[in-house]
TIVO-2410 file (N, C-alpha, C; in nm, 3 decimals):
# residues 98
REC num residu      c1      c2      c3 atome chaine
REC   1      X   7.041   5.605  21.849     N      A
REC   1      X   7.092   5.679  21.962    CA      A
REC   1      X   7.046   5.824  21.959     C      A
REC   2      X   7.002   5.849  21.820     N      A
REC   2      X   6.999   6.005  21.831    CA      A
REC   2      X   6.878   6.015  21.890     C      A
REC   3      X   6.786   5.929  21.828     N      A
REC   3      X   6.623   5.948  21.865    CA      A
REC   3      X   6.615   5.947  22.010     C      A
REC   4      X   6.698   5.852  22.099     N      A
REC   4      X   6.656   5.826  22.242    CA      A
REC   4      X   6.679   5.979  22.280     C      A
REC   5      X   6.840   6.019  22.231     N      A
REC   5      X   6.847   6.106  22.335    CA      A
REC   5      X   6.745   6.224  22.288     C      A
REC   6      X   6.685   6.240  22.136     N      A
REC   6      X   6.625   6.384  22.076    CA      A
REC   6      X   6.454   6.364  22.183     C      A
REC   7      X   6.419   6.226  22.227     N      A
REC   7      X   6.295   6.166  22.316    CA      A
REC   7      X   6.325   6.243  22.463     C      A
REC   8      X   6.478   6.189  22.502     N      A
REC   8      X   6.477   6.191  22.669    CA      A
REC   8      X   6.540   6.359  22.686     C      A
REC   9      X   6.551   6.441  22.611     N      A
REC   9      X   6.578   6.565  22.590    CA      A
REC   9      X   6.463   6.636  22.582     C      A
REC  10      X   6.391   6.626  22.513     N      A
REC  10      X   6.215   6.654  22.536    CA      A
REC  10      X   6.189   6.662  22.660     C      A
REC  11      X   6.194   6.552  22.724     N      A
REC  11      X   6.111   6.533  22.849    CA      A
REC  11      X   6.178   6.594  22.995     C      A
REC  12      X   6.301   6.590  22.914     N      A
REC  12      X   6.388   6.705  23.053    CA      A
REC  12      X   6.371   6.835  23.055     C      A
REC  13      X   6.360   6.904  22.945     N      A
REC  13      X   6.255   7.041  22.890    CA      A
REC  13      X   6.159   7.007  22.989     C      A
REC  14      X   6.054   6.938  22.915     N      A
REC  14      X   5.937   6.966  22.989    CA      A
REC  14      X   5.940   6.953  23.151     C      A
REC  15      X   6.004   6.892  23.188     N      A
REC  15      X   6.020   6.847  23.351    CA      A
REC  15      X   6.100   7.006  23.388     C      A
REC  16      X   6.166   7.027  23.315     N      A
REC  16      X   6.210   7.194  23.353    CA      A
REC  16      X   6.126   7.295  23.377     C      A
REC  17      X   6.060   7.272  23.268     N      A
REC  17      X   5.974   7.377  23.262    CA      A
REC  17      X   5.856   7.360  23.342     C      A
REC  18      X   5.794   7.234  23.397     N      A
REC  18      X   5.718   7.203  23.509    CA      A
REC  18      X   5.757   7.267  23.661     C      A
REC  19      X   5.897   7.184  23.694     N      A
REC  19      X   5.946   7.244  23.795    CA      A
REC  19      X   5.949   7.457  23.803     C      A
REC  20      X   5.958   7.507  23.667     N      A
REC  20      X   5.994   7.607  23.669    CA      A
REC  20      X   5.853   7.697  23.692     C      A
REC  21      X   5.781   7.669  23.622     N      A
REC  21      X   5.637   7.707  23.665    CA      A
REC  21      X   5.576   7.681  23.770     C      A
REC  22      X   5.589   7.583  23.866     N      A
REC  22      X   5.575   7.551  24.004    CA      A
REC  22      X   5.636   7.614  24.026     C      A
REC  23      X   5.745   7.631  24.066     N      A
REC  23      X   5.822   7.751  24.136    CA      A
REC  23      X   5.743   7.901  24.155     C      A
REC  24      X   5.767   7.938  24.009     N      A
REC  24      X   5.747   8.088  23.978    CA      A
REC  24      X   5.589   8.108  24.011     C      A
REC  25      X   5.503   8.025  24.019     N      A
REC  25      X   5.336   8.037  24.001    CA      A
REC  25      X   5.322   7.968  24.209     C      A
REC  26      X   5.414   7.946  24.253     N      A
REC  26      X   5.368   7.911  24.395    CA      A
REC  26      X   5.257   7.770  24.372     C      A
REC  27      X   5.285   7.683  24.286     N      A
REC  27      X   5.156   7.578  24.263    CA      A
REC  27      X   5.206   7.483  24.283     C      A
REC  28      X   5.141   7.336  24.309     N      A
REC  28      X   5.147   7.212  24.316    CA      A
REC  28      X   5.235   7.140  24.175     C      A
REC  29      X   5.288   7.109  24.194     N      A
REC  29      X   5.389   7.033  24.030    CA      A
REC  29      X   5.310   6.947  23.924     C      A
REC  30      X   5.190   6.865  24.042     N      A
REC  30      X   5.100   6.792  23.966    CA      A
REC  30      X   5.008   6.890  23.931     C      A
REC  31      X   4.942   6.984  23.972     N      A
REC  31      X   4.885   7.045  23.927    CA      A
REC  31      X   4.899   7.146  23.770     C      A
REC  32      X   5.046   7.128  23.770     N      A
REC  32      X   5.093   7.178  23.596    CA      A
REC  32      X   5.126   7.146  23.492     C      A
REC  33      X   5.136   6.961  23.534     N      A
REC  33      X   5.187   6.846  23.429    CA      A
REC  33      X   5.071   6.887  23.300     C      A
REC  34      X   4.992   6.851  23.348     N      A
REC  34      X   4.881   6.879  23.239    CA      A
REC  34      X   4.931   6.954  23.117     C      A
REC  35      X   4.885   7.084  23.168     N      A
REC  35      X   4.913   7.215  23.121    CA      A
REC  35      X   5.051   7.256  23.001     C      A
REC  36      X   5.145   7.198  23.108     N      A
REC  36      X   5.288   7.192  23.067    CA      A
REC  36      X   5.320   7.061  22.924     C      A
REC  37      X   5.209   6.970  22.930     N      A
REC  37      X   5.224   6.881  22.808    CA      A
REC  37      X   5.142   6.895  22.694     C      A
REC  38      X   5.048   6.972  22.740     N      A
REC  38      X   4.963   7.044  22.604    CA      A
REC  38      X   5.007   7.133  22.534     C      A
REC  39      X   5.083   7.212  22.640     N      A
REC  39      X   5.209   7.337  22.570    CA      A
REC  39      X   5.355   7.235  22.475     C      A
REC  40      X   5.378   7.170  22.497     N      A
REC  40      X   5.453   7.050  22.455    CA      A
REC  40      X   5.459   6.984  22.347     C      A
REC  41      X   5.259   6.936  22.355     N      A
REC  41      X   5.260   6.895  22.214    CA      A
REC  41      X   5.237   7.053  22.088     C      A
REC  42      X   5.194   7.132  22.153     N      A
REC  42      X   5.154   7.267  22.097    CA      A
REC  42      X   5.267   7.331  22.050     C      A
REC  43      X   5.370   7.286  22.115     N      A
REC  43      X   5.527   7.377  22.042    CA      A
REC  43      X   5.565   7.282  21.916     C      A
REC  44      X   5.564   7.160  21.944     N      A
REC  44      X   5.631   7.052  21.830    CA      A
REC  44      X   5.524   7.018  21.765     C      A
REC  45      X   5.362   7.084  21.773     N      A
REC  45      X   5.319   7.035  21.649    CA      A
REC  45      X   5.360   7.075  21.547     C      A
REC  46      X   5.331   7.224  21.521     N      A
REC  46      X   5.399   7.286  21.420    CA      A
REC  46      X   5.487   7.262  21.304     C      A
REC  47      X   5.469   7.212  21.160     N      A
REC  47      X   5.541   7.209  21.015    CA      A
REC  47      X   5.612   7.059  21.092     C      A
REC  48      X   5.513   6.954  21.117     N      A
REC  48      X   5.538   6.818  21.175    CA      A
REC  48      X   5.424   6.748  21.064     C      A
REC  49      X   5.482   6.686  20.984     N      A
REC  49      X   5.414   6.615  20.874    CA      A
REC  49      X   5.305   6.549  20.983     C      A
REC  50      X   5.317   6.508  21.080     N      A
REC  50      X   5.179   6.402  21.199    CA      A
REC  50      X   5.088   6.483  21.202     C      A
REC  51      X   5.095   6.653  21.181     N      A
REC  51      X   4.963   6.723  21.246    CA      A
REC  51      X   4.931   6.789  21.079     C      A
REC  52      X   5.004   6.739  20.965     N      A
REC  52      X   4.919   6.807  20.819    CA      A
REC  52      X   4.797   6.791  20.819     C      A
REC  53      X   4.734   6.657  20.839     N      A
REC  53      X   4.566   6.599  20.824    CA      A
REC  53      X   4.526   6.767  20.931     C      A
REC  54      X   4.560   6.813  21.068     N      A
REC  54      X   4.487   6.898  21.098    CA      A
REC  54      X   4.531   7.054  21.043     C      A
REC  55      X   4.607   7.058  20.977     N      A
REC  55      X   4.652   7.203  20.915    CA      A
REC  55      X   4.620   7.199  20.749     C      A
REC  56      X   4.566   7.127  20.734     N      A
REC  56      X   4.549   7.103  20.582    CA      A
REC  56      X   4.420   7.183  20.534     C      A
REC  57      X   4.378   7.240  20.409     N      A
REC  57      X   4.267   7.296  20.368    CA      A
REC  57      X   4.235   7.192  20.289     C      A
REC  58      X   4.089   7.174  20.199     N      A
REC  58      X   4.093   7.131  20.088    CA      A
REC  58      X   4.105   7.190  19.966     C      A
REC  59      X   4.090   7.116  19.892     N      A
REC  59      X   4.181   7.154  19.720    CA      A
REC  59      X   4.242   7.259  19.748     C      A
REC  60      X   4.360   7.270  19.843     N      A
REC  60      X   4.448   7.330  19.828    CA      A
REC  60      X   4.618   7.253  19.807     C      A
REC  61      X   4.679   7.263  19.705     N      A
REC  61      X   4.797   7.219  19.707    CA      A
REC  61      X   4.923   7.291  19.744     C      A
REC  62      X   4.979   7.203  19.862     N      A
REC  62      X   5.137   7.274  19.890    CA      A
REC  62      X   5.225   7.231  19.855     C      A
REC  63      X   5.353   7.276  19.823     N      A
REC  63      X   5.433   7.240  19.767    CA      A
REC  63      X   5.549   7.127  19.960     C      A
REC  64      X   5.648   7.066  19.849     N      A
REC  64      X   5.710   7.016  19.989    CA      A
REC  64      X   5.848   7.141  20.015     C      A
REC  65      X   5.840   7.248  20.008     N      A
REC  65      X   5.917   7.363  20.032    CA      A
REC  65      X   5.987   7.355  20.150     C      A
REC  66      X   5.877   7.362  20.264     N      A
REC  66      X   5.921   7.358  20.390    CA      A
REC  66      X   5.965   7.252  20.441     C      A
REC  67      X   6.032   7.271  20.579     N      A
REC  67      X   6.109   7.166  20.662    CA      A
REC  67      X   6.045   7.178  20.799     C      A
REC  68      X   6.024   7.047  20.870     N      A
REC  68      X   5.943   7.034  20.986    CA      A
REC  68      X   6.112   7.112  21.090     C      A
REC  69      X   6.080   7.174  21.158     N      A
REC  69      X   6.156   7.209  21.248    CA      A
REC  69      X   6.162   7.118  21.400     C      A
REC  70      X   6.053   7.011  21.417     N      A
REC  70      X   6.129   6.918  21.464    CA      A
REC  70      X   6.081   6.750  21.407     C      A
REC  71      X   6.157   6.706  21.457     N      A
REC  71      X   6.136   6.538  21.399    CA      A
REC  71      X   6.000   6.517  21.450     C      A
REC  72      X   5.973   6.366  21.441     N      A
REC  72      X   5.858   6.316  21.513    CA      A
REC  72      X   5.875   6.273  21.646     C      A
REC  73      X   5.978   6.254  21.684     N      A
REC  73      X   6.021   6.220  21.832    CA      A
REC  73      X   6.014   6.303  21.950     C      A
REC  74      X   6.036   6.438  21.931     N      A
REC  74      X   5.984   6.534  22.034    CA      A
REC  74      X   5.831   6.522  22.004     C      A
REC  75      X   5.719   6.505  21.980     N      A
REC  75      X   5.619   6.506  21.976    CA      A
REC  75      X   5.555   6.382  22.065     C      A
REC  76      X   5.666   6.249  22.010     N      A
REC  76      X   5.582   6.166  22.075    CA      A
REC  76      X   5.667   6.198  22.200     C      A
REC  77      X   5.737   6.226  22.258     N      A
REC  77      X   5.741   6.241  22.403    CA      A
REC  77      X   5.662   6.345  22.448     C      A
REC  78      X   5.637   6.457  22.389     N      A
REC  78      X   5.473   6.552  22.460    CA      A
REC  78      X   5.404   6.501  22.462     C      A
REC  79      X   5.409   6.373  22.412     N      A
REC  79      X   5.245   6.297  22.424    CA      A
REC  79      X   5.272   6.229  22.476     C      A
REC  80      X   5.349   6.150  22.550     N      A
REC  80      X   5.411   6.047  22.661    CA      A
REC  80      X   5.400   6.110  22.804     C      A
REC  81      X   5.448   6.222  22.757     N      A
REC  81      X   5.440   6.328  22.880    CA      A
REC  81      X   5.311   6.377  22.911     C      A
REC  82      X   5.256   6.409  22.847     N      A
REC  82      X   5.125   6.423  22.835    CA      A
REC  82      X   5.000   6.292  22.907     C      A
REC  83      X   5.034   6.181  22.854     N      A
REC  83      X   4.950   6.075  22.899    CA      A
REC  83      X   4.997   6.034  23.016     C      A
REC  84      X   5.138   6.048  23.067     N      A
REC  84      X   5.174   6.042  23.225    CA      A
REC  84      X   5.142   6.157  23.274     C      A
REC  85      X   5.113   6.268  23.266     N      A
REC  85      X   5.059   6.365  23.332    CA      A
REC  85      X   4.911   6.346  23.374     C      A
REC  86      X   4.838   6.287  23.292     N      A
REC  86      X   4.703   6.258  23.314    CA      A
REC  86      X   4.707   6.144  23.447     C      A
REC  87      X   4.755   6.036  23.430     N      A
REC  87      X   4.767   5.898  23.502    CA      A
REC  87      X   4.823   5.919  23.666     C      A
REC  88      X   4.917   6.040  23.605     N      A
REC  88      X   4.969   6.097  23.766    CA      A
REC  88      X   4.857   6.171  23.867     C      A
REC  89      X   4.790   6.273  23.761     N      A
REC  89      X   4.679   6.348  23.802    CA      A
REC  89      X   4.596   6.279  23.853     C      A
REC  90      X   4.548   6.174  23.794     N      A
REC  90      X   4.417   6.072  23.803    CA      A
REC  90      X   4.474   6.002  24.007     C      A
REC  91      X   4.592   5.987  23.992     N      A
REC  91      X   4.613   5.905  24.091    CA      A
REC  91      X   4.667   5.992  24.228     C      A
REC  92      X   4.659   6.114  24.177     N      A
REC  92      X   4.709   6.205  24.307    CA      A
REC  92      X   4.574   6.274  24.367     C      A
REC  93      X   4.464   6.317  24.279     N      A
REC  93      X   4.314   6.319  24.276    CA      A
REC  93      X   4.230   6.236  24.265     C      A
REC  94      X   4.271   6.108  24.322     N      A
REC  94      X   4.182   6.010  24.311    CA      A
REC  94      X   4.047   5.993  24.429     C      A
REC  95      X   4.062   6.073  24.545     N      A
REC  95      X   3.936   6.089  24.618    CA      A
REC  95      X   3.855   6.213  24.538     C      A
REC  96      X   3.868   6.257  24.468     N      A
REC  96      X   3.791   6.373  24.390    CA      A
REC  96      X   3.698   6.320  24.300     C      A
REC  97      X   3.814   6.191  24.213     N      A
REC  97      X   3.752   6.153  24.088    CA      A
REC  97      X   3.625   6.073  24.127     C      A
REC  98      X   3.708   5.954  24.263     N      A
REC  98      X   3.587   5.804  24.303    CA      A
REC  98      X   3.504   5.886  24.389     C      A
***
């Protein structure tokens, strides 16, 4: 139960913050999904054991000191959000793309 709601809490953020940037920027809503889910996965990558392979050096050892500040579940909904942002885009610009 915690995970659904720590998932569907994510995505109401981001849908906030979509709507809120449409607003404030005078723009299209689809036009910020994108944007708004790259910022998404970009906040919850951060001290997220999923993104060590890209924050990692070699022969360097860290200790397990730190604590991810969020789970893995806000992440995979920036990336849920993220891959429906694309699919939406694709299909609202679809005389552009064909």
């Amino acid at each position: 139960m915690n995970k659904v709601l720590a998932f569907l809490t994510t995505l109401v953020i981001l849908m906030i913050l979509n709507f809120g940037a449409a607003f404030l920027l005078h723009a299209n809503i689809v036009d910020l999904t994108f944007p708004i889910g790259i910022l998404g996965i970009l906040a919850t990558a951060p001290n997220n054991r999923m993104t060590d392979l890209f924050n990692s050096q070699t022969y360097m050892e860290v200790g397990e000191k730190r604590h991810a500040k969020f789970g893995r579940i806000p992440i995979y909904a920036s990336v849920a959000y993220t891959l429906f942002a694309i699919i939406i885009t694709f299909f609202y610009y679809k005389s552009y793309f064909i």
